[in-house]
C-alpha positions as CSV (number, residue, x, y, z in Angstrom):
1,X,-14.5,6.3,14.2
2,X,-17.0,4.2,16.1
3,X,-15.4,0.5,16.4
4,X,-17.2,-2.9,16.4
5,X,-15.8,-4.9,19.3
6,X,-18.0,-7.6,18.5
7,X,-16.8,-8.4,15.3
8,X,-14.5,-10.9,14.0
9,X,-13.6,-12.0,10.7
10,X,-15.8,-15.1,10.3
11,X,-18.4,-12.6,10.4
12,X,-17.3,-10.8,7.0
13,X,-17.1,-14.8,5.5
14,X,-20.4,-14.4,3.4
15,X,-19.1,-11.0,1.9
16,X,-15.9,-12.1,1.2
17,X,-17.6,-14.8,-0.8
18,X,-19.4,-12.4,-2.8
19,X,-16.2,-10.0,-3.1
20,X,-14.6,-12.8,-4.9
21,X,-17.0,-13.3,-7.1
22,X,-17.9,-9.8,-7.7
23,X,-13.3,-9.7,-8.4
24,X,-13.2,-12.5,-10.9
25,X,-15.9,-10.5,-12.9
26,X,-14.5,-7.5,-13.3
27,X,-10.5,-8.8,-13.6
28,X,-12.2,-10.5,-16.6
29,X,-14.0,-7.5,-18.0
30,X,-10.3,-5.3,-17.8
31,X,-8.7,-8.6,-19.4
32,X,-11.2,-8.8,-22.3
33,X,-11.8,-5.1,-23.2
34,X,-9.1,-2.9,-21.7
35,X,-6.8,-1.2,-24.7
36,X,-3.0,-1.2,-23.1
37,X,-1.8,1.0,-26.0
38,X,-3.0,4.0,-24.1
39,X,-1.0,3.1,-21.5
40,X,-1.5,1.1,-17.7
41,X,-5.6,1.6,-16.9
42,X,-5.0,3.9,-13.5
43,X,-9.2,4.7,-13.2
44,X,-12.7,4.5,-13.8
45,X,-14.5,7.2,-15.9
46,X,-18.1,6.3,-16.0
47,X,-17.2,3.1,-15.2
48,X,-14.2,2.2,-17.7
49,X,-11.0,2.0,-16.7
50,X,-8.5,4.4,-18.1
51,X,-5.0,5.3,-18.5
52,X,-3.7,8.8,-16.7
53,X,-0.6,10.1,-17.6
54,X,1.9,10.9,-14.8
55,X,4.2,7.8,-13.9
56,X,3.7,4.0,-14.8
57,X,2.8,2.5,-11.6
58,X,0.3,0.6,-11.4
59,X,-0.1,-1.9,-14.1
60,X,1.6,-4.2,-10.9
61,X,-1.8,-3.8,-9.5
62,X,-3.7,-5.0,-12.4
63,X,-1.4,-8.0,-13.4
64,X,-1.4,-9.0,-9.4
65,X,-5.1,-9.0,-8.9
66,X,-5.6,-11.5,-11.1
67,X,-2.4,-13.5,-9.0
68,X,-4.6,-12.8,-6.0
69,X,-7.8,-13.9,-7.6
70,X,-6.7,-17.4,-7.7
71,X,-4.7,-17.7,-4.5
72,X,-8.6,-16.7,-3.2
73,X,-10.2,-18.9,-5.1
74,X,-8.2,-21.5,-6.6
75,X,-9.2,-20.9,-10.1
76,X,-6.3,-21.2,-12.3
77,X,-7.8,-19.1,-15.0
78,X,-6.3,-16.1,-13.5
79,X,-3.1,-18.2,-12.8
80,X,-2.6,-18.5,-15.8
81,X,-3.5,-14.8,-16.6
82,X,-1.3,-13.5,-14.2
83,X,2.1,-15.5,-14.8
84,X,1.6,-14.5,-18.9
85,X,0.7,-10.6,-18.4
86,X,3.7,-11.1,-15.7
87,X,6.2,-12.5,-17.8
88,X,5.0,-10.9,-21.6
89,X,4.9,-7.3,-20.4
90,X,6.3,-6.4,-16.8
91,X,9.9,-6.3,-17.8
92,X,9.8,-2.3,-18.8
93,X,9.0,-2.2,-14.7
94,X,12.0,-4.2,-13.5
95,X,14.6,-1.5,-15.3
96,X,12.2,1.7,-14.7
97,X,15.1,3.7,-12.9
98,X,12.1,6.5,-13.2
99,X,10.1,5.4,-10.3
100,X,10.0,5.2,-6.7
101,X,7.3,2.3,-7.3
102,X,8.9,-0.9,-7.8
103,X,7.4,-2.5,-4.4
104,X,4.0,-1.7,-5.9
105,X,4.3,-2.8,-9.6
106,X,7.1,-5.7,-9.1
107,X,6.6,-7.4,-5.5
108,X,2.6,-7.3,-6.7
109,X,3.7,-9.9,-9.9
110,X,6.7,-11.4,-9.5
111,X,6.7,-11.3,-5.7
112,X,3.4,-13.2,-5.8
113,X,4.3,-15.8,-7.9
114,X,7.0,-16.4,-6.1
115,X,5.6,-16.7,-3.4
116,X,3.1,-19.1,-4.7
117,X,5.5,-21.4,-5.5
118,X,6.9,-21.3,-2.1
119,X,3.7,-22.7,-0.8
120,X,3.6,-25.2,-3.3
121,X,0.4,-23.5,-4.7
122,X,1.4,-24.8,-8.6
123,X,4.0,-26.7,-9.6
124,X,7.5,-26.1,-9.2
125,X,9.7,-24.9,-12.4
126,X,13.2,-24.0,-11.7
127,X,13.4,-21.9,-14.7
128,X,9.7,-20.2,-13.5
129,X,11.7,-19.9,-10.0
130,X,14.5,-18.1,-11.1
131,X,13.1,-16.1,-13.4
132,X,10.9,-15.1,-10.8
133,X,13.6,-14.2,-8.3
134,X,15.8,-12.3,-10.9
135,X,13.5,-10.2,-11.6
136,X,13.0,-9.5,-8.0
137,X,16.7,-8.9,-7.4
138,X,17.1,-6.6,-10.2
139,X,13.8,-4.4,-9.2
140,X,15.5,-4.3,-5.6
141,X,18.7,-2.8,-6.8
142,X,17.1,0.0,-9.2
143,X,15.1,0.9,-6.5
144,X,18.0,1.5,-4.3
145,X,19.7,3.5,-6.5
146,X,17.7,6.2,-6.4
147,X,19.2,7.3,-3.0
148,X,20.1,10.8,-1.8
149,X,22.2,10.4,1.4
150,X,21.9,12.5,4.5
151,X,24.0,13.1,7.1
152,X,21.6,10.3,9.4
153,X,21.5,7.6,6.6
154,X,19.3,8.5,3.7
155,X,16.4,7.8,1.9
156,X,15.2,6.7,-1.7
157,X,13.7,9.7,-3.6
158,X,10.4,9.8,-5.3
159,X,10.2,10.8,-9.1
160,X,10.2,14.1,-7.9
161,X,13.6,14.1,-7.6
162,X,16.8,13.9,-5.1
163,X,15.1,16.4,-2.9
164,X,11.8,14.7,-2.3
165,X,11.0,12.1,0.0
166,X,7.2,10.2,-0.4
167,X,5.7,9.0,2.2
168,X,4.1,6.2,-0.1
169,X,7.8,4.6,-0.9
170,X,7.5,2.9,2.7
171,X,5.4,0.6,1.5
172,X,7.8,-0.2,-1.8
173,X,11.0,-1.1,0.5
174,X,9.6,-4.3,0.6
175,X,11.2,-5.0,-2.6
176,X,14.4,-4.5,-1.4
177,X,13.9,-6.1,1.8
178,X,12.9,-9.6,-0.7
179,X,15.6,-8.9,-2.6
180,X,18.3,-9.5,0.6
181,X,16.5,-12.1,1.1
182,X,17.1,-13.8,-1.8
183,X,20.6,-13.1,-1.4
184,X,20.9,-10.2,-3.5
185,X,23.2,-7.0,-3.3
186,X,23.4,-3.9,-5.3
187,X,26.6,-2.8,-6.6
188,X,27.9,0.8,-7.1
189,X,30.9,2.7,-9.3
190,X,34.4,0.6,-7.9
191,X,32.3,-2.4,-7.1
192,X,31.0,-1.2,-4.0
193,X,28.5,-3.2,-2.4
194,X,24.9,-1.4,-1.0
195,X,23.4,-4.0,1.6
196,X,19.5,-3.8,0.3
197,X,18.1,-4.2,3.8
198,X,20.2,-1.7,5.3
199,X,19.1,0.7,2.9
200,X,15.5,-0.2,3.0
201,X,15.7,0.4,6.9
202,X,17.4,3.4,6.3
203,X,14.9,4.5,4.0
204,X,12.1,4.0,6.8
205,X,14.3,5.3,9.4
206,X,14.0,8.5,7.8
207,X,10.9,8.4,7.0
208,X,9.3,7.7,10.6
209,X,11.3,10.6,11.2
210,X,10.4,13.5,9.1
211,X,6.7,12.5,7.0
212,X,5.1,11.5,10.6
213,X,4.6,14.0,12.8
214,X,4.5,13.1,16.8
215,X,2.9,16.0,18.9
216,X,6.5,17.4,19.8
217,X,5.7,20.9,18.8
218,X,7.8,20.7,15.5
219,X,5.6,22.9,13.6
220,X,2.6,24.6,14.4
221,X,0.5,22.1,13.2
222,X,2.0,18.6,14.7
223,X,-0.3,17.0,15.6
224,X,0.2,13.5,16.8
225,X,0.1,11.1,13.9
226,X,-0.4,13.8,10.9
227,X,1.4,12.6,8.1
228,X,3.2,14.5,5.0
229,X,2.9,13.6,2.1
230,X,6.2,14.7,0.9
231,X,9.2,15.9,2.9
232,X,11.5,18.2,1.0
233,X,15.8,18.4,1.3
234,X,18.6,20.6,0.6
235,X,20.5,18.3,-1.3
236,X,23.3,20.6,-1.1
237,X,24.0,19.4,2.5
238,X,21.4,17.1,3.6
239,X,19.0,19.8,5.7
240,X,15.1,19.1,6.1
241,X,13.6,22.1,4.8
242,X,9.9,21.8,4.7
243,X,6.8,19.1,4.1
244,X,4.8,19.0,1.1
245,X,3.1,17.7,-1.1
246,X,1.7,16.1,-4.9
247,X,-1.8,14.9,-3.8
248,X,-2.9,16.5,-1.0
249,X,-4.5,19.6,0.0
250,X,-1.2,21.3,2.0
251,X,1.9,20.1,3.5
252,X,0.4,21.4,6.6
253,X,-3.1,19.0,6.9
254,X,-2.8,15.1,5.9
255,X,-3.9,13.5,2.6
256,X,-5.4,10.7,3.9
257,X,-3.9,7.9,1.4
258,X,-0.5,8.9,2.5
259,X,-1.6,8.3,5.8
260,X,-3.0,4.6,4.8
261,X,0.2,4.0,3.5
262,X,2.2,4.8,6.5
263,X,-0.2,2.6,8.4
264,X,0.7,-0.4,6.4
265,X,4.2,0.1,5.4
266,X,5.2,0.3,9.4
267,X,3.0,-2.7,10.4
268,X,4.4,-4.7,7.2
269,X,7.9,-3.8,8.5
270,X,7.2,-4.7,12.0
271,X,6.2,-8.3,10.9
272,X,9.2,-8.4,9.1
273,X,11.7,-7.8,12.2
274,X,9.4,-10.0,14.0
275,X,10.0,-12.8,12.9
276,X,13.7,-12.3,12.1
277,X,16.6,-13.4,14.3
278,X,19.1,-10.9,15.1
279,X,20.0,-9.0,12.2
280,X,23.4,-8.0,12.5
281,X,22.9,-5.9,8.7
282,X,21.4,-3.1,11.1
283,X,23.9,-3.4,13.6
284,X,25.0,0.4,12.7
285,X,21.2,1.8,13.2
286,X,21.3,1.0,16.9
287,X,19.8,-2.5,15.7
288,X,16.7,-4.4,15.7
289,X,14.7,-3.2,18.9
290,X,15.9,0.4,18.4
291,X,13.9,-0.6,14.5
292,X,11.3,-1.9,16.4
293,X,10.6,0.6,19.1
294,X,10.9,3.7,15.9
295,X,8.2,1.9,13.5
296,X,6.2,1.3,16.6
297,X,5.4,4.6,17.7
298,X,5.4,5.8,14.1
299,X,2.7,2.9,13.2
300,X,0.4,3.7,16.1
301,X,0.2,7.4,15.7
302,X,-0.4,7.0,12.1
303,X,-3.2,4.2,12.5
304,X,-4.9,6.4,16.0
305,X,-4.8,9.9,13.8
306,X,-6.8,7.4,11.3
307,X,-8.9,6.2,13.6
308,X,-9.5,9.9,15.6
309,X,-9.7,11.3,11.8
310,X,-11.9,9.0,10.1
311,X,-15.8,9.2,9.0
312,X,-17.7,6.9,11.6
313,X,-17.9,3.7,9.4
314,X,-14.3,4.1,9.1
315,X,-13.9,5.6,5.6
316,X,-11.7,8.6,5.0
317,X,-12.2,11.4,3.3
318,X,-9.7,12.5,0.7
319,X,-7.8,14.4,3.1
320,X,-8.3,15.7,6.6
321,X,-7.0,19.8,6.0
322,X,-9.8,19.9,3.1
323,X,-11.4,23.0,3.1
324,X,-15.0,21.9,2.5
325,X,-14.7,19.7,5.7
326,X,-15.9,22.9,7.8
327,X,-19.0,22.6,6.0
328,X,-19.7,19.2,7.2
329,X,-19.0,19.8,11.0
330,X,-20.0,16.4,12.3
331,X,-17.8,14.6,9.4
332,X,-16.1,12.6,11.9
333,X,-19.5,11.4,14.1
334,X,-21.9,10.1,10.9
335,X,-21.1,7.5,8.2
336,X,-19.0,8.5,5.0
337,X,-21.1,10.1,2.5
338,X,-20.0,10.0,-1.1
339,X,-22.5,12.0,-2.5
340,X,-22.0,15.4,-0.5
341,X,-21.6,18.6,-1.8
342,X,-18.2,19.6,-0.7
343,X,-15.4,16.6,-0.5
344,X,-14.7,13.8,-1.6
345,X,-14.2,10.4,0.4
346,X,-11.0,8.1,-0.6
347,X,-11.7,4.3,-0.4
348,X,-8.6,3.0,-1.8
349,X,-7.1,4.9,1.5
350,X,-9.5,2.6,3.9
351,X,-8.6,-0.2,1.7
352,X,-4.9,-0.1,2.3
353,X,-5.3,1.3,6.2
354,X,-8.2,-1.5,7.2
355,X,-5.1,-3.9,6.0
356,X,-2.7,-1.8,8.2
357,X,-4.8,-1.5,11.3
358,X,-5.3,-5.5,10.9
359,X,-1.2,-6.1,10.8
360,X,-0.8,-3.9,13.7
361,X,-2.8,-5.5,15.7
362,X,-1.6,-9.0,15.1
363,X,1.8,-7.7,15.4
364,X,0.5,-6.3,19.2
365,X,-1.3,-9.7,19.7
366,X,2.1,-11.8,19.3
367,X,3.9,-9.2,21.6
368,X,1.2,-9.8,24.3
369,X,-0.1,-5.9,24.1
370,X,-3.1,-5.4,25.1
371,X,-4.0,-2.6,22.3
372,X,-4.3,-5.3,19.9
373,X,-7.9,-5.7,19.9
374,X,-8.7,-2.1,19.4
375,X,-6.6,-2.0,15.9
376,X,-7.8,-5.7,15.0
377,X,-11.6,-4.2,15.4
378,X,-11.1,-1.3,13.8
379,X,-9.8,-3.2,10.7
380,X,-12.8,-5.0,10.9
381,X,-15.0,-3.0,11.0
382,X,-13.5,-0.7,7.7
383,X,-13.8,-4.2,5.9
384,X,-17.6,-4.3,7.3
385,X,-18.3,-1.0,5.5
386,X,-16.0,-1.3,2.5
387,X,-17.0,-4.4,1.3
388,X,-20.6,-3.2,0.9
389,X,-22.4,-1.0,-0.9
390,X,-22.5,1.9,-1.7
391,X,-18.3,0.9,-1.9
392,X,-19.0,-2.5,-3.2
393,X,-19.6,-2.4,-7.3
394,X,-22.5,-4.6,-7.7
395,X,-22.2,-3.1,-11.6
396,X,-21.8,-5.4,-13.8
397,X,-20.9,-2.6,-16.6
398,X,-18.4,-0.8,-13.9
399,X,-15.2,-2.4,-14.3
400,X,-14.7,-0.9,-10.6
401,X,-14.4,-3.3,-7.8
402,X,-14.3,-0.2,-5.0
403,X,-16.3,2.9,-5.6
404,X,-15.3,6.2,-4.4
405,X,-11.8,6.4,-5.0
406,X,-10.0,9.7,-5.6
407,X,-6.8,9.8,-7.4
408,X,-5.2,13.7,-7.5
409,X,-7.8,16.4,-6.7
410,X,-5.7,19.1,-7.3
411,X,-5.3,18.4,-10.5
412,X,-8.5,17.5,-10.9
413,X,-8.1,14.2,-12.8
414,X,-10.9,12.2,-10.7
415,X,-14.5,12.4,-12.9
416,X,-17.2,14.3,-11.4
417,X,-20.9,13.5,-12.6
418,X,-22.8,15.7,-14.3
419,X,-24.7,18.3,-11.6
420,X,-22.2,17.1,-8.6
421,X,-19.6,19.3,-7.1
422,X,-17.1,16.6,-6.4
423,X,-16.1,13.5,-7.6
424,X,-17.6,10.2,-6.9
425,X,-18.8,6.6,-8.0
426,X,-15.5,5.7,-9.7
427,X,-12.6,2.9,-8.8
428,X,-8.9,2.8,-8.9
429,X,-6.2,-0.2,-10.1
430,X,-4.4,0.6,-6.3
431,X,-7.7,0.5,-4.2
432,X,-9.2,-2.6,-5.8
433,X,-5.8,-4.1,-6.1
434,X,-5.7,-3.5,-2.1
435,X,-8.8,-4.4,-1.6
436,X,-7.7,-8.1,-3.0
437,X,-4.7,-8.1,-0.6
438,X,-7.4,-6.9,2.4
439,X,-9.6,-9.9,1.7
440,X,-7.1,-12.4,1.0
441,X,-5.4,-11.6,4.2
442,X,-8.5,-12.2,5.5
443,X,-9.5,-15.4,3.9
444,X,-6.4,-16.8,4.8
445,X,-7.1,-16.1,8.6
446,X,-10.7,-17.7,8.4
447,X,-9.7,-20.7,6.6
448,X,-6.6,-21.3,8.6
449,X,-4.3,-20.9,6.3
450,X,-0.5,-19.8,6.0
451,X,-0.3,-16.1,7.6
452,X,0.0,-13.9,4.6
453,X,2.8,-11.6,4.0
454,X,5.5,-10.1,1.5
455,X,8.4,-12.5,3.2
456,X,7.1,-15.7,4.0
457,X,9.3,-17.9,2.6
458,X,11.2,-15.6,0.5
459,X,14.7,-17.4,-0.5
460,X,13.2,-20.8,0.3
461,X,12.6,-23.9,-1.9
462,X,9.4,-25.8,-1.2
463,X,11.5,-28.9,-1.6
């Protein structure tokens, strides 16, 4: 990736404004002509979203971009949208006990709101409050108990099953890491108590250790910063037995999402311990800095593999091990190019890793590391490309906010245009969703504003 060091954010002000705009029509189009009896819309096809059977995950996404919409822009419209999608039809995700995704639907609706109300964004409502944080507390605790212990802690199991670890789920420990804070714990068979954020550190314990791969010769393919997908356990007693994956081309090479997630589940966390005290819950981990130092190393080599494995402008393709890569030799030294002949690129994977580059970097900036820069530019410059065409939808008729999005091409369930090879020119509900979160996180710097993240007051009144 070739990064801007001349950038900064006030320079991306004028395309945020249009982003915005560009958002509100297309959250409007979804509202007005999507049909939810098919199920949560997941993509585009020609231009219309559509439900994909597999798991119920992202109908968060949809029902928090309009949440994000008006924390943008201040138009309560989409307020108003989001708090009545939120609280007529999100219930069904609180109790999923099917899903390893409740950061991702729940923190993404009622996490929002909440924390709108923190900031004294709309009025207060006690009863809105509490609603709000139930819902929370009860997501957190479902997610938790889908946990398969191992003898070093454990972690929470994908949909998959007890064996399988994802490498997305770092990103949905946030949810249990809001629900401590709101004073929450979950309770097992003989009232047992399970501490949510020691689990959720637990949970990303194990996964810096076994889906993030450091250079230590652990297979013959680590490579500093590759990521798995999926890391696969004998449940019969605990052992690591291979990587894997649902999404990607091999266990072996890295689908790039995965990788995005990584990025911005480790930087998210690191903000978290950040700004905490000491946290005595993690005492029996080797406590905070030995949390610290572990998501560290595992958030830089994930976010420098992304920048060492990226097209120039910073957008990935779908996944680095792909085998039509070798007929694009210079794939990593020109732009992204959509409309090639032999892989697809992934922008909802630049989408969530500009957002995790950008955290990382703060995160070094406050700890007075000089690498800062280079991760804050290189999120900057991913935004540069991203929110512009050809990834921009200037369509009216697309209800797409990010082209070029690619949701399982294994299974081939991304459309492919007639007399193309590979699929292109559609949008997902996770990478516009993301792309929201980017630019607000963003706006929120330019203007000034409170620095934006899953915690901020969490567990607070604003009285």
């Amino acid at each position: 990736m070739q990064i801007n060091t001349d950038i900064t954010e006030d320079d991306l002000k004028e395309q945020l404004d249009q982003f915005w705009k560009l958002s509100g029509e297309k959250i409007k189009s979804i509202e007005n002509n999507y049909d939810g009896s098919s199920g949560s819309p997941v993509v585009t096809i020609k231009g219309t979203y559509q439900a994909r059977s597999w798991t119920d995950w992202t109908q968060g996404f949809q029902y928090g971009s309009s949440i994000l919409q008006f924390d943008a822009t201040g138009d309560e419209y989409f307020l108003e949208l989001g708090i009545k999608n939120t609280r007529d039809k999100m219930a069904t995700h609180v109790s999923h006990f099917g899903v390893h995704d409740h950061g991702f639907n729940n923190q993404s609706t009622y996490g929002n709101l909440l924390r709108l109300m923190n900031e004294g964004r709309y009025p207060e409502q006690e009863w809105m409050r509490e609603f709000y944080a139930l819902a929370l507390k009860l997501s957190a605790s479902v997610q938790a108990r889908r946990w398969t212990s191992l003898p070093e802690g454990g972690f929470i199991y994908s949909f998959n099953g007890p064996h399988s670890l994802f490498v997305d789920t770092i990103r949905t420990i946030r949810v249990l890491v809001v629900g401590h804070l709101l004073g929450h714990h979950a309770s097992e068979e003989n009232d047992i108590k399970i501490n949510l954020l020691l689990r959720a550190m637990q949970h990303a314990l194990a996964t810096a250790k076994y889906s993030i791969f450091y250079g230590a010769g652990r297979d013959h393919y680590d490579v500093l910063g590759r990521t798995a997908h999926e890391s696969v356990f004998n449940t019969n007693d605990g052992n690591f037995r291979c990587p894997g994956t649902q999404q990607g081309y091999s266990g072996y090479s890295t689908w790039t999402r995965g990788l995005a997630w990584a990025m911005l589940g480790f930087a998210e966390q690191l903000e978290f311990i950040q700004s905490q005290g000491e946290i005595p819950e993690v005492a029996e981990l080797g406590g905070k800095e030995k949390l610290e130092s572990t998501f560290l190393k595992a958030a830089k080599a994930t976010c420098d593999f992304y920048l060492q494995n990226t097209a120039r402008d910073g957008i990935p393709y779908w996944d680095t091990g792909a085998p039509g890569l070798a007929q694009i030799p210079d794939w990593r030294d020109v732009d992204s190019n959509p409309y090639n002949d032999y892989e697809p690129v992934d922008s909802s994977a630049a989408a969530i890793g500009a957002q995790g580059l950008l955290r990382l970097g703060s995160y070094l900036r406050k700890r007075g590391d000089n690498d800062h820069q280079k991760y804050w530019s290189a999120g900057l410059t991913v935004c540069k490309y991203l929110l512009d065409e050809p990834y921009l939808s200037y369509d009216q008729d697309h209800q797409g906010l990010i082209l070029h999005s690619i949701y399982h091409r294994p299974n081939g369930w991304d459309h492919i245009p007639d007399g193309s090879d590979i699929p292109y020119g559609e949008s997902c509900m996770w990478g516009d969703y993301h792309a929201r979160e980017l630019a607000l996180y963003l706006n929120r710097i330019i203007k000034g504003e409170t620095y934006f993240t899953f915690f901020d007051g969490i567990g607070q009144s604003n009285g």
